[in-house]
MDAnalysis code that builds the backbone (N, CA, C; Angstrom):
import MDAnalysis as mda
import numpy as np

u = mda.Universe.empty(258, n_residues=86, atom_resindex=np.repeat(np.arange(86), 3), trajectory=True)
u.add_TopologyAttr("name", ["N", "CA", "C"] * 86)
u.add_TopologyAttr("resid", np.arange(1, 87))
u.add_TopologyAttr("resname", ["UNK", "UNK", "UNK", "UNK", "UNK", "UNK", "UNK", "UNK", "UNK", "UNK", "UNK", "UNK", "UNK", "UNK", "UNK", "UNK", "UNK", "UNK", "UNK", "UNK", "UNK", "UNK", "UNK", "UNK", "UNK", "UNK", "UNK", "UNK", "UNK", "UNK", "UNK", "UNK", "UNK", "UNK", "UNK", "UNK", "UNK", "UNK", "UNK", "UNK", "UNK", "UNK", "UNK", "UNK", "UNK", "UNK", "UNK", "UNK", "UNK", "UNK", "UNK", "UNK", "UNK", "UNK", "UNK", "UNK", "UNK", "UNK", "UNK", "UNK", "UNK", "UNK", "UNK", "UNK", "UNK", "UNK", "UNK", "UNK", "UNK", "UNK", "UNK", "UNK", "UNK", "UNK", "UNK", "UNK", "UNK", "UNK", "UNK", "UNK", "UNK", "UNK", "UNK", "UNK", "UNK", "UNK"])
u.atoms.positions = np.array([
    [-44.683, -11.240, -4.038],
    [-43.343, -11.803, -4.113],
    [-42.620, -11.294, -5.353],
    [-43.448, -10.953, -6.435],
    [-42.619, -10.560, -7.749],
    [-42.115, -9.103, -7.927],
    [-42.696, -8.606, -6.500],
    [-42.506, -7.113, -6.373],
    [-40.726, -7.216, -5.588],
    [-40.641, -8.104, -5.144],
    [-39.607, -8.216, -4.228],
    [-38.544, -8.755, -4.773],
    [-38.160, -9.327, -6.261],
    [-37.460, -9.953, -6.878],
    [-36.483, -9.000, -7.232],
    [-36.525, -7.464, -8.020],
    [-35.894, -7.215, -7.871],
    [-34.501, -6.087, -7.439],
    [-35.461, -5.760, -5.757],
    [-34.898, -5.701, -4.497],
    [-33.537, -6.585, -4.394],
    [-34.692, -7.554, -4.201],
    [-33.093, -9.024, -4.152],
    [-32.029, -8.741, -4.750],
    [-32.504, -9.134, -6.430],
    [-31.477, -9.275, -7.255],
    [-30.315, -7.719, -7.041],
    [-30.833, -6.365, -6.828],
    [-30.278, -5.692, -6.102],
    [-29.087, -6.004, -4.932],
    [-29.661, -6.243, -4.040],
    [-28.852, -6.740, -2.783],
    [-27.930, -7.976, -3.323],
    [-28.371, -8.673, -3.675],
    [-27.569, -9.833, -4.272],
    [-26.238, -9.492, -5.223],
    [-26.425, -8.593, -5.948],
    [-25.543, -7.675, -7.160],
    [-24.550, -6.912, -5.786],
    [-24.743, -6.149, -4.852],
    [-23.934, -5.494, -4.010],
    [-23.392, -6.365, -3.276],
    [-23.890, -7.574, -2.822],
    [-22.763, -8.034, -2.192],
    [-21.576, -9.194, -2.689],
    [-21.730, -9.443, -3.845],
    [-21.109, -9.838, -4.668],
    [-19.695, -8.961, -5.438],
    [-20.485, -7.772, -5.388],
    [-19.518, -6.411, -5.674],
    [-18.617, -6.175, -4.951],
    [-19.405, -6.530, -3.069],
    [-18.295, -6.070, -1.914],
    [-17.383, -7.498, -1.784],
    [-17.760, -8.088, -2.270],
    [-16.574, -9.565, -1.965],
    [-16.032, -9.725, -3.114],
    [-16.001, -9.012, -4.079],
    [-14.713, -9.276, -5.308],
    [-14.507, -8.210, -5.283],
    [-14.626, -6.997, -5.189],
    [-13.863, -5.977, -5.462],
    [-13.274, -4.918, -4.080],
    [-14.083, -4.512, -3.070],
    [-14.236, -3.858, -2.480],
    [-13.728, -4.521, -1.037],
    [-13.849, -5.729, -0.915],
    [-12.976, -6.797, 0.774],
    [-11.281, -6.599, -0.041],
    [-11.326, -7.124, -0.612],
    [-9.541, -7.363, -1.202],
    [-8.986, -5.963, -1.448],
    [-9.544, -4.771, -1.949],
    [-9.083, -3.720, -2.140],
    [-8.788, -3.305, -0.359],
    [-9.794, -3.977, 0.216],
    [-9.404, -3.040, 1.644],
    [-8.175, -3.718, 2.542],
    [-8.377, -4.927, 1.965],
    [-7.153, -6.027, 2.859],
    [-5.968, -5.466, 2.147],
    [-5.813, -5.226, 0.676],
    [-4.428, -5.110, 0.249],
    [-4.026, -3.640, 0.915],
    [-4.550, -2.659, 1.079],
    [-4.401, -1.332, 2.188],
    [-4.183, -1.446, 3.342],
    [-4.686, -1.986, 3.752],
    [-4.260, -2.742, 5.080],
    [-2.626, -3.148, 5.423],
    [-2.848, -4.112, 4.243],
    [-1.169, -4.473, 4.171],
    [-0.409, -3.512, 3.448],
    [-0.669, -2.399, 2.636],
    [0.607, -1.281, 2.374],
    [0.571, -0.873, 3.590],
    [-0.656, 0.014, 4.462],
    [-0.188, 0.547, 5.570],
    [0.688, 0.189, 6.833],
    [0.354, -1.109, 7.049],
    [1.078, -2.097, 7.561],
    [2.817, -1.825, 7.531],
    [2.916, -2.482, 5.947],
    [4.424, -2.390, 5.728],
    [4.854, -1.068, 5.760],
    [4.343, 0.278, 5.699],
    [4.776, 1.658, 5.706],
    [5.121, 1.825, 7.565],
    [4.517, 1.105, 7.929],
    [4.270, 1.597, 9.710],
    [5.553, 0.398, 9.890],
    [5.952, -0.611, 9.320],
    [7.277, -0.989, 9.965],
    [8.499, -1.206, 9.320],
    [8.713, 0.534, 8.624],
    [9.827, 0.505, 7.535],
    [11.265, 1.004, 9.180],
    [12.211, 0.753, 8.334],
    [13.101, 0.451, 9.529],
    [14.293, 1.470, 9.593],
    [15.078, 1.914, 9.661],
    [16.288, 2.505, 9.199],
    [17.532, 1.046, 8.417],
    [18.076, 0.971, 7.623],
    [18.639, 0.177, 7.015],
    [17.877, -0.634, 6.213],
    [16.673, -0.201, 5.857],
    [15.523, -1.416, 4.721],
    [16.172, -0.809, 3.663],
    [15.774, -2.105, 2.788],
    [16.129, -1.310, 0.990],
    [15.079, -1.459, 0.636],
    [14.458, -0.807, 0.098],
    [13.244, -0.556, -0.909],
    [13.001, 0.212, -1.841],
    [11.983, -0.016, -2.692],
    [11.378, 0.577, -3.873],
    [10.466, 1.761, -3.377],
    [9.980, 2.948, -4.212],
    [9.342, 3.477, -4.252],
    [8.658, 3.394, -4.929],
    [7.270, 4.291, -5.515],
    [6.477, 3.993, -6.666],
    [6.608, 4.547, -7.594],
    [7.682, 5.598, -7.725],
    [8.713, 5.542, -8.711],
    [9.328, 5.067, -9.239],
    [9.962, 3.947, -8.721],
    [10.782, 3.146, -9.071],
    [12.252, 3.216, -8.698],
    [12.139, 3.882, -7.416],
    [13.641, 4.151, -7.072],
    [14.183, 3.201, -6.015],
    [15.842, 2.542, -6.558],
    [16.010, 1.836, -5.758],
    [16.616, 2.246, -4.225],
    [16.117, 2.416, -3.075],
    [17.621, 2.774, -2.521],
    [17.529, 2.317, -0.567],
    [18.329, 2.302, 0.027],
    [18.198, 1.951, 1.597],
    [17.662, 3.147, 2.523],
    [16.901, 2.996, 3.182],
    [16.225, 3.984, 4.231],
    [17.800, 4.053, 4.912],
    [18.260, 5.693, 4.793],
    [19.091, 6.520, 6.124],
    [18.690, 7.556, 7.132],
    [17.512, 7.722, 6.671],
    [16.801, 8.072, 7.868],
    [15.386, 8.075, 8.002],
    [14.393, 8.194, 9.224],
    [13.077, 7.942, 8.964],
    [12.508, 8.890, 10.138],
    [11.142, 9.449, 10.040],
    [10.045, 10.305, 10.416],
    [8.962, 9.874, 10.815],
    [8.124, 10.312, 11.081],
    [6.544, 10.016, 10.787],
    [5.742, 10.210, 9.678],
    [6.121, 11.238, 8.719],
    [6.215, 11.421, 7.409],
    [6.800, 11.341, 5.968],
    [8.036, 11.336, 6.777],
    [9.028, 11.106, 6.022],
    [10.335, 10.286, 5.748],
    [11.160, 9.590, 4.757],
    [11.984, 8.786, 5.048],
    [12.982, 9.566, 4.042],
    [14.287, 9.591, 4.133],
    [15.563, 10.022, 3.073],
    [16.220, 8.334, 3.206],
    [16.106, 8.540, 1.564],
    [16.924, 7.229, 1.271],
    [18.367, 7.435, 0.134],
    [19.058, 6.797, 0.543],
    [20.289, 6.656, -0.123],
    [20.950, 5.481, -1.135],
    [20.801, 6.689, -2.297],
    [21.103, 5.602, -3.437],
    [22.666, 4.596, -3.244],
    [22.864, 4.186, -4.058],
    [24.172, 3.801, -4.223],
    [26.183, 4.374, -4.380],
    [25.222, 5.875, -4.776],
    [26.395, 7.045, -4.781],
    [26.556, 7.763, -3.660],
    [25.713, 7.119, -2.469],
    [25.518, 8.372, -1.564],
    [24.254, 9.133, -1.272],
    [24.036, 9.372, -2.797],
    [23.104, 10.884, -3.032],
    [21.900, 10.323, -1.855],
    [21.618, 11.567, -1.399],
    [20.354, 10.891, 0.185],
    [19.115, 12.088, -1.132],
    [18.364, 11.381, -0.947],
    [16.527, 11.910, -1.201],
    [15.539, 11.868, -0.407],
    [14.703, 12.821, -0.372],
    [13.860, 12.519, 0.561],
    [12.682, 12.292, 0.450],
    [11.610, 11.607, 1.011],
    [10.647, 10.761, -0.067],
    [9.472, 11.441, 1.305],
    [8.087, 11.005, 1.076],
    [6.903, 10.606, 1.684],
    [6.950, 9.429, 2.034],
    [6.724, 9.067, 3.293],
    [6.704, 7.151, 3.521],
    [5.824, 6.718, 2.952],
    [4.634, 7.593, 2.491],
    [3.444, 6.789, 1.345],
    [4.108, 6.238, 0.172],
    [5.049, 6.739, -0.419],
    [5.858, 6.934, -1.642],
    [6.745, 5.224, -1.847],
    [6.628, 4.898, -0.953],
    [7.264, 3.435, -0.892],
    [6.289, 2.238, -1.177],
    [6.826, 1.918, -2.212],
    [5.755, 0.343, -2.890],
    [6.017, -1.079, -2.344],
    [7.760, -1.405, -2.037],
    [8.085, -2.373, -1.321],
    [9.123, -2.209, -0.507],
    [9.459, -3.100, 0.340],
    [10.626, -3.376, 0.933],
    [11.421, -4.604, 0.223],
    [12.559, -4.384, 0.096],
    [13.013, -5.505, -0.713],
    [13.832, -6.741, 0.436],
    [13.594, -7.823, 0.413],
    [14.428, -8.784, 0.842],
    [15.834, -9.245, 0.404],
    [16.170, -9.249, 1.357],
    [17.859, -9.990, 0.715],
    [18.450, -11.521, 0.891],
])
């Protein structure tokens, strides 16, 4: 039995690891991919840049968003951190 202690304490250490670090890292991915798969034409959002501006057009890859002057950019839909509410 003392050969087997620490096996355990092993296994015991990993799954402790996968439920604080490694479940929540995968749920919060989940939910970016999520919100990337239902960005809309007319959303305003952030990038992870920090840019503010409204989706004017959208892709499968790609979204161009338009600041406040007009100016259109064109981003990666990964590139988006939130959608903002109004």
């Amino acid at each position: 039995m003392e050969a087997m202690s620490p096996i355990i304490m092993l296994v015991l250490m990993f799954v402790i690891f996968y439920f604080l670090l490694i479940r929540p890292q995968q749920k919060r991915q989940k939910q970016v991919n999520q919100m990337q798969a239902n960005l809309q034409k007319g959303d305003s959002v952030v990038t992870i840049g920090g840019f503010h501006g409204v989706i004017h057009a959208i892709d499968e890859s790609t979204i161009v968003l338009q600041a406040g002057d007009g100016t259109k950019l064109t981003y990666d839909r990964s590139a988006v951190r939130e959608v903002k509410s109004e």
